[in-house]
C-alpha positions in Angstrom: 0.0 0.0 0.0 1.6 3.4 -1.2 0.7 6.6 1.0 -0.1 9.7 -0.9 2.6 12.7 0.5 -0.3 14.5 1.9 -2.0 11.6 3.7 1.8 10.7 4.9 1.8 14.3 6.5 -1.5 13.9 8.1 -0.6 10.7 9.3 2.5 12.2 10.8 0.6 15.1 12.3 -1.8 12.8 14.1 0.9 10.5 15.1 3.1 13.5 16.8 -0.6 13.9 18.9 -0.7 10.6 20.3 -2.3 8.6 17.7 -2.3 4.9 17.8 -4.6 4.4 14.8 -1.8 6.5 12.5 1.2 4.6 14.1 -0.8 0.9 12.9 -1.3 2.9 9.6 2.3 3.6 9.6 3.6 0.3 10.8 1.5 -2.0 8.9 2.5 0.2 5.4 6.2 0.0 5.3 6.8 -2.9 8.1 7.7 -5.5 5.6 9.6 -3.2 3.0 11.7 -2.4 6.2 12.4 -5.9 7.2 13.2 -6.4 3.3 15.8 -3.0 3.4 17.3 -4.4 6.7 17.8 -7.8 5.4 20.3 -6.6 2.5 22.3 -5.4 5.2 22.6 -8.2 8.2 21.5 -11.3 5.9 19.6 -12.2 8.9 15.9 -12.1 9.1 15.7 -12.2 12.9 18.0 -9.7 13.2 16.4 -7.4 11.0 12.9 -7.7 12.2 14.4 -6.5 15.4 15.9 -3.6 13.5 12.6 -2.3 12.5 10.9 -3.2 15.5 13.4 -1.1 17.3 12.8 1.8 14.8 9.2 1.8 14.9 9.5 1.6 19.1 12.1 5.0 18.9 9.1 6.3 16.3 6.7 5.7 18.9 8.5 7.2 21.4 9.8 10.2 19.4 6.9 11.0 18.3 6.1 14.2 19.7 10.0 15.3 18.6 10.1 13.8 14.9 11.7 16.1 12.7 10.8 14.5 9.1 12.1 16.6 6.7 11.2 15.1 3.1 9.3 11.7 3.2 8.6 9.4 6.1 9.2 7.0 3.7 12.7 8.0 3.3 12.8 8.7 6.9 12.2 5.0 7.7 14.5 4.1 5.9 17.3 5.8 6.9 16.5 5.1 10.5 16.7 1.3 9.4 19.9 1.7 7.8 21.7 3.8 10.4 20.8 1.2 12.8 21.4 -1.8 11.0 25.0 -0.2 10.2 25.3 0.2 14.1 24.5 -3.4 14.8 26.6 -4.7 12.2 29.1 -2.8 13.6 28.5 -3.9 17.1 28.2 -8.0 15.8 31.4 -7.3 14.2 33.5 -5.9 17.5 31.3 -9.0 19.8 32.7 -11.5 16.6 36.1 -10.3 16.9 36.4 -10.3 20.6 35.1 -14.0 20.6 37.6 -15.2 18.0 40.5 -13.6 19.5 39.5 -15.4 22.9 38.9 -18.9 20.6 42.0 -18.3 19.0 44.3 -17.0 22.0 44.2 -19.8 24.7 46.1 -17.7 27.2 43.0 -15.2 27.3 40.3 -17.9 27.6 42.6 -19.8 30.6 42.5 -17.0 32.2 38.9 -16.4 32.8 38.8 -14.6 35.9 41.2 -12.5 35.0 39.5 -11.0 32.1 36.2 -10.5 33.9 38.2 -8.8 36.8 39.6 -6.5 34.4 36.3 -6.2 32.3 34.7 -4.9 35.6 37.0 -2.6 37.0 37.3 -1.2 33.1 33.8 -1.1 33.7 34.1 0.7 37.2 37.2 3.3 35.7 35.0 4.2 32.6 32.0 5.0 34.7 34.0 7.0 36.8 35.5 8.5 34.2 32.1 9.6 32.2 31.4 11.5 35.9 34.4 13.2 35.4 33.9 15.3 32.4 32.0 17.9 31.7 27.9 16.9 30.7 28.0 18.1 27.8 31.0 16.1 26.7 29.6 13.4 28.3 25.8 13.4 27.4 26.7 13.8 23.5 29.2 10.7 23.8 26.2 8.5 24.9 23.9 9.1 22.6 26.4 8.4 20.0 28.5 5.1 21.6 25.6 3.9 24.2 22.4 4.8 22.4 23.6 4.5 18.9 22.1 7.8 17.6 23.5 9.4 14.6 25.5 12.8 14.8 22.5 14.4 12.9 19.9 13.1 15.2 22.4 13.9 18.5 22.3 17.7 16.7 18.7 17.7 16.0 17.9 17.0 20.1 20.1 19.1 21.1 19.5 22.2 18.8 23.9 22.2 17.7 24.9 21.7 14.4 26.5 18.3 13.7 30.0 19.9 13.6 29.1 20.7 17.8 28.4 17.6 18.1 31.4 16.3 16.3 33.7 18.3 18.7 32.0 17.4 21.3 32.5 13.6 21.5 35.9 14.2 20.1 36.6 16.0 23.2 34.9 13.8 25.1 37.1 10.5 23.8 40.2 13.1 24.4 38.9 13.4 28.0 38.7 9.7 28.3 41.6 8.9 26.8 43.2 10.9 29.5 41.2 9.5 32.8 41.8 5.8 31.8 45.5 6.5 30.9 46.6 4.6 33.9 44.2 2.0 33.7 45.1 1.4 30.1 48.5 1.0 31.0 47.8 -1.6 33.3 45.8 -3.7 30.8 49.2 -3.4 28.5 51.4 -4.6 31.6 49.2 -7.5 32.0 48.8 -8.9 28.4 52.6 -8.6 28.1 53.4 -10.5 30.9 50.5 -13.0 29.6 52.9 -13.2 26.3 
């Protein structure tokens, strides 16, 4: 089913005032094209029902905020393809950290030692993020934790995307620096593990 652009606005304008009618308009039109566009990019047809799923939830929940500036269409699916990009990217840092544990028996031998240094990395990074400033701060999670592109992150915030742009790079610069002792000590280790 193909929406006309001005019954696409209207259903946009009724879904930024609550309207659940207009979001099952919404979802049942493009669910399937979604999962279809997502599926190109993770090959995985679980994985990219998620995708859209998660999309249409962030819709949902956005919806008083949405900012859609040519077609919903072409919103969608954008959204779908940012975030599948983000997951692949995510599978592919989870993929690589399994192998090299597979392939590295030192690492999986030592267990303990790993999750001890996974939580107090955990620990240091937390305490780190309360170190810098907010703004810093805030703008580096909604780009590494929440997976939100620089043009959304901008659009919330009311910056350009070059703000936010300077503003994670200063906030991995401030990182960078509170770990530095911490990291240092995960070097030590793994070269006294080699």
């Amino acid at each position: 089913m193909l929406i006309q652009k001005e019954s696409e606005n209207a259903l946009v304008e009724k879904l930024k005032n609550n309207s659940k009618s207009a979001f099952s308009v919404i979802f049942l039109t493009y669910y399937q094209d979604l999962v279809r566009f997502a599926f190109r990019f993770t090959k995985n047809a679980d994985l990219s029902e998620e995708i859209v799923q998660d999309v249409f939830v962030k819709v949902w929940e956005e919806r008083g905020t949405l900012e859609i500036h040519h077609s919903l269409k072409s919103f969608l699916l954008k959204s779908v393809q940012n975030l599948s990009i983000d997951r692949l990217r995510h599978l592919n840092i989870v993929n690589k950290y399994a192998s090299l544990v597979l392939d590295n028996p030192i690492l999986s031998d030592n267990a303990t030692e790993n999750y001890v240094l996974r939580d107090e990395l955990e620990l240091n990074y937390i305490r780190a993020m309360e170190e810098i400033p907010a703004e810093y701060a805030d703008v580096y999670r909604m780009s590494r934790v929440e997976a939100q592109s620089y043009h959304e992150i901008a659009q919330k915030l009311g910056v350009s995307v070059r703000t936010v742009e300077v503003r994670i790079g200063k906030a991995l610069s401030l990182l960078r620096e509170e770990l530095k002792d911490f990291l240092i000590t995960i070097i030590v280790f793994f070269q006294i593990l080699n």
